[in-house]
N, C-alpha and C positions, 0 to 999 in steps of 0.2 A: 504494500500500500504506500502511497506515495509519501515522500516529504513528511514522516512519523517520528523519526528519531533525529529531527536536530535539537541538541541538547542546548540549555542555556549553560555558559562555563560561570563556574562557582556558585551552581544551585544546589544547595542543600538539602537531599530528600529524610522529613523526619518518618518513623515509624515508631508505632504503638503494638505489643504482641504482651499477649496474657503469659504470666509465668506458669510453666508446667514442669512439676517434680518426676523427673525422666523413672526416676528412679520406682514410682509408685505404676509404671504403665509396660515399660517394657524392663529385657534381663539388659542389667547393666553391663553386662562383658560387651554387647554391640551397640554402643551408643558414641558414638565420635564424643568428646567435651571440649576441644579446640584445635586450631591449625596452627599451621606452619607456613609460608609463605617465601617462595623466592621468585627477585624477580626476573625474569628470563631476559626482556629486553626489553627498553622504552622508546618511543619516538614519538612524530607523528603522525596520527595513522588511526584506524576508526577500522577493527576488526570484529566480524559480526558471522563468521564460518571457520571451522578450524574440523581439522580431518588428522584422526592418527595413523601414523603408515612406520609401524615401528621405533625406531630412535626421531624419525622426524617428526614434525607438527607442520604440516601444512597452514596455509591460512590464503584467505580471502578479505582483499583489501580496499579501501578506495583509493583514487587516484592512478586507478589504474593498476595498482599493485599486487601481488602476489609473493609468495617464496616458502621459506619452511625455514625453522630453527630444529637445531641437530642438538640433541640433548649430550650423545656423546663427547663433542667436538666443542659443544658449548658456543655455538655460532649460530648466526643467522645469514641466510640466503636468499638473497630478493632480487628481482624482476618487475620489469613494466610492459604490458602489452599494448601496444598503438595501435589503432585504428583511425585513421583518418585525422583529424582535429579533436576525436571525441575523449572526453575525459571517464572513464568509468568506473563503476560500483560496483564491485563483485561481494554479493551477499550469500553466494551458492554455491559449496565447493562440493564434491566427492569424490571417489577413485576408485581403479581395477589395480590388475596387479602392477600394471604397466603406464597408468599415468594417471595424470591429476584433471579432473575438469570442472570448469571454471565458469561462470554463469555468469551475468552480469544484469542489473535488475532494471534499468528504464529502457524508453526507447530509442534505440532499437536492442533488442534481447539478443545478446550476442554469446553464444556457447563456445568455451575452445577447451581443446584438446590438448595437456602438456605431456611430454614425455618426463617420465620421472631421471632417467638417464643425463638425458645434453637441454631439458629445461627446453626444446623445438615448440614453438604452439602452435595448434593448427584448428583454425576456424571453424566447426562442424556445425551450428546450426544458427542462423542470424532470422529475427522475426520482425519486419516494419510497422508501428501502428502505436500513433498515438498515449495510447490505453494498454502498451503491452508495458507489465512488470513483473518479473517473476521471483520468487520468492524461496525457492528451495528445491532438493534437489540430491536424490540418492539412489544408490544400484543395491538390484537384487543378488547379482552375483556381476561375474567378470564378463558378460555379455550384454545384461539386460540392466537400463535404468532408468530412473523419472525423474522428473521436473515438473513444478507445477507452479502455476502464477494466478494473480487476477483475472476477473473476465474479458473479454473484450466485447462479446455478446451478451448471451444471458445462462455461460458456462465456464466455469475454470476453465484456464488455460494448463493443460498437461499434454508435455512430450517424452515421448519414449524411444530409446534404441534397444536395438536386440542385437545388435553387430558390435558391442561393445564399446559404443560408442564415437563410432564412424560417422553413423549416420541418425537421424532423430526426427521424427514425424507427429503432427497435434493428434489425441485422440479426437475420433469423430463426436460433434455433441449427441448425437443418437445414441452415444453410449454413457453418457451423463447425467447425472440430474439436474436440475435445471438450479440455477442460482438465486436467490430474493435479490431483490434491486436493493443495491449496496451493502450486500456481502462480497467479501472477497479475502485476502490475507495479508500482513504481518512479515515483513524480511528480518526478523530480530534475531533469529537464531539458527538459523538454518535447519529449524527442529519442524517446522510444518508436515512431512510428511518422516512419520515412523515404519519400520519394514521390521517384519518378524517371519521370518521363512517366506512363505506366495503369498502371505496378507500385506498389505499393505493400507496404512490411515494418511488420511489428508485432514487440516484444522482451518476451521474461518473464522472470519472476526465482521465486524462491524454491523450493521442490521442483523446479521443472523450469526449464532457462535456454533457452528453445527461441526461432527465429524464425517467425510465422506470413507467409506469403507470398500476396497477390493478382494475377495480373495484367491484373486488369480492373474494377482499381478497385471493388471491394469487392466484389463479385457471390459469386464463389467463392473459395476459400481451401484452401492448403496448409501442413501445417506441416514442420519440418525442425529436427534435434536439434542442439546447438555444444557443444562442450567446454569453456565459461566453468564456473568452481563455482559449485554447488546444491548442493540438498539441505536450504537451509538456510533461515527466513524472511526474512533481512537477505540473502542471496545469490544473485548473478546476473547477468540484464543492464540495466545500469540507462538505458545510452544505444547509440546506432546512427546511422549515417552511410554513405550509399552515395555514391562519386563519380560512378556512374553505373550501367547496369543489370548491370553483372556484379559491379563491385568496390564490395566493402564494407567497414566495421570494426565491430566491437561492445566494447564497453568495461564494466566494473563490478567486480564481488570479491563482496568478504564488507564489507559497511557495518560490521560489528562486531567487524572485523580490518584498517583502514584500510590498514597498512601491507605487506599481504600482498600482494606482487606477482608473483605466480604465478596464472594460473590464472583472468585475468582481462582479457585483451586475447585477439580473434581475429579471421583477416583471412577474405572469401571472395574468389573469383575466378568465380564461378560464379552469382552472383544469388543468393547464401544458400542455394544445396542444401548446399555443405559448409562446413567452414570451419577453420581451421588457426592452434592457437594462437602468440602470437608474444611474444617477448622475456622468456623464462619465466626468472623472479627477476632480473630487468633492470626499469628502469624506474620507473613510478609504479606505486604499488597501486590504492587504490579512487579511479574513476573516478565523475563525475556527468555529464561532456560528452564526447564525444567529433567533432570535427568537421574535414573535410577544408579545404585550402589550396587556395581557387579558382586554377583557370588550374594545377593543380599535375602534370596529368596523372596522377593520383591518387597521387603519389608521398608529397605533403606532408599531416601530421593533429596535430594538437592537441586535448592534453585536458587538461580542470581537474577538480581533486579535490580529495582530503585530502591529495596530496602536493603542491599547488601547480598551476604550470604546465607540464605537459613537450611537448616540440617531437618527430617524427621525418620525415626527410626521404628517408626509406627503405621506403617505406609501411609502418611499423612493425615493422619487425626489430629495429632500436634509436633510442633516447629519451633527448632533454636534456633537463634542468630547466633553464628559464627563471626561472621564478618560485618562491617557497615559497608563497607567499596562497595557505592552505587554506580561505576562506571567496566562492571565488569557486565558484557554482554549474552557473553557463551561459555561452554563448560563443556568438557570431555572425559573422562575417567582414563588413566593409564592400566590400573589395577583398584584390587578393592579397598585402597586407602590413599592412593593418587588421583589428585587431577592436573589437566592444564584451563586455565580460562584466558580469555581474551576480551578485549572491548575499547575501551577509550584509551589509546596512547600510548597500549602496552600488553604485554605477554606475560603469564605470572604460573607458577607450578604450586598446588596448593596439597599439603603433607595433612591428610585428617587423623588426628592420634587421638585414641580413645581417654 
């Protein structure tokens, strides 16, 4: 969605979260109680997609930028892709075994192809129109992947390859459902569409905060309503995370009420038919990531936002604040007590010790 996240610099997000005695709810051997924090690299830079490919960390950038920081080596490695005069957003990254691709969010939607080797890019899908912005963007395996954007009609925009990303073609909207006028998505995290084996979820925002559902990897589609708030441009769901094919989370607000934390967390149990809000005026407010704790038996999730970092080990009934950095965007897990996050100005590795 367009033009959502420019930040004011030196705006302070407050947040209010109910105190909850960890210790009365879950076994305390798995409860994080604080972090650790280094920080990888800083600059200028506004990182909103990050992909793990081993010792590297990918990332998607704007101003045209791209690269990866090498954990071993302790470096960072970056690149600018030129097109024309145009300056770009890449909000969308993902990859095969063999390269990095690289999405870029207004228009024109320009898709490339990197080789992870000699860093070659190579143009594979460019879209003209207005109204085209796309927002995220991930493979099912080393052949097949998607992307999915805004409408331009009165249907998400999703492309797919099956050649491994060679080549990328729109789904027909005959195989869609149809969209409410002004719904559409959120480029915050690159978390819009989650992929669990040949299921695959897509999340919206704004008039309508709905999950669209495949399970057969793009072919056909369902959608299904959540209780996050709408109604609004700035409101919705901005990010989504499945542990596995039944249990989910979805995270976001009102981007133009940071603080409001109501009305903006919900869990399913069911592979997103329903879904059931949780920790209502508890917690953080406006979410941009939302992601589970590998190996957590989907107990454990972490999201970054405007309120910071909050922890729940409860699969989200109740939430710590670990952190206050409101200007972390995205979140990845390396292992079940590592992450890396990204967002405003900088790259950071964050140590969760119990």
């Amino acid at each position: 969605m367009r033009n959502i996240f420019l930040m004011a610099l030196g705006f302070v997000f407050l947040n209010s979260c109910k105190t909850v005695n960890y210790k009365d709810t879950v076994d305390d051997e798995v409860i994080f109680n604080t972090v650790t924090i280094d920080t990888l690299f800083q600059d200028n830079i506004s990182i909103r997609a990050i992909t793990v490919d081993g010792n590297k960390i990918w990332y998607a950038a704007n101003n045209s930028r791209f690269g990866f920081f090498d954990l071993e080596k302790n470096k960072k490695f970056e690149r600018k892709i030129s097109k024309d005069t145009l300056t770009l957003e890449f909000r969308s990254i993902a990859q095969t075994p063999k390269n990095i691709f690289l999405l870029s969010v207004a228009n024109p939607g320009l898709l490339y192809k990197v080789n992870k080797e000699n860093l070659e890019t190579t143009l594979v899908y460019q879209e003209y129109n207005e109204k085209v912005f796309y927002d995220s963007m991930k493979f099912w395996n080393k052949n097949e992947g998607i992307a999915m954007g805004d409408p331009i009609t009165d249907y998400l925009s999703i492309i797919i390859t099956r050649d491994g990303g060679n080549s990328w073609n729109k789904i027909s909207n005959s195989k869609l459902p149809k969209i409410v006028d002004g719904e559409a998505a959120f480029a915050a995290s690159n978390t819009n569409i989650v992929i669990k084996g040949n299921d695959t979820w897509i999340v919206s925002g704004g008039k309508k905060a709905r999950v669209f559902y495949s399970a057969d990897k793009g072919n056909n589609w369902e959608v299904f309503d959540t209780p996050i708030v709408q109604g609004k441009a700035m409101a919705g769901i901005f990010t989504a995370d499945f542990y596995d094919s039944k249990n989910g989370f979805i995270a976001g607000g009102d981007y133009e009420a940071p603080n409001q934390n109501f009305g903006n967390k919900a869990r399913t149990q069911d592979g997103g038919k329903t879904w059931e809000l949780m920790a209502e005026n508890e917690g953080f407010g406006y979410a941009s990531c939302v992601q589970y704790v590998p190996g957590s038996n989907g107990k454990s999730l972490v999201t970054v936002g405007a309120s910071g970092l909050y922890y729940s080990a409860d699969r989200g009934n109740s939430w710590r604040q670990l952190t206050t950095d409101p200007s972390l965007f995205t979140i990845r897990f390396l292992d079940n007590h590592t992450a890396i996050a990204a967002g405003k100005n900088k790259m950071i590795r964050i140590n969760f010790i119990k």
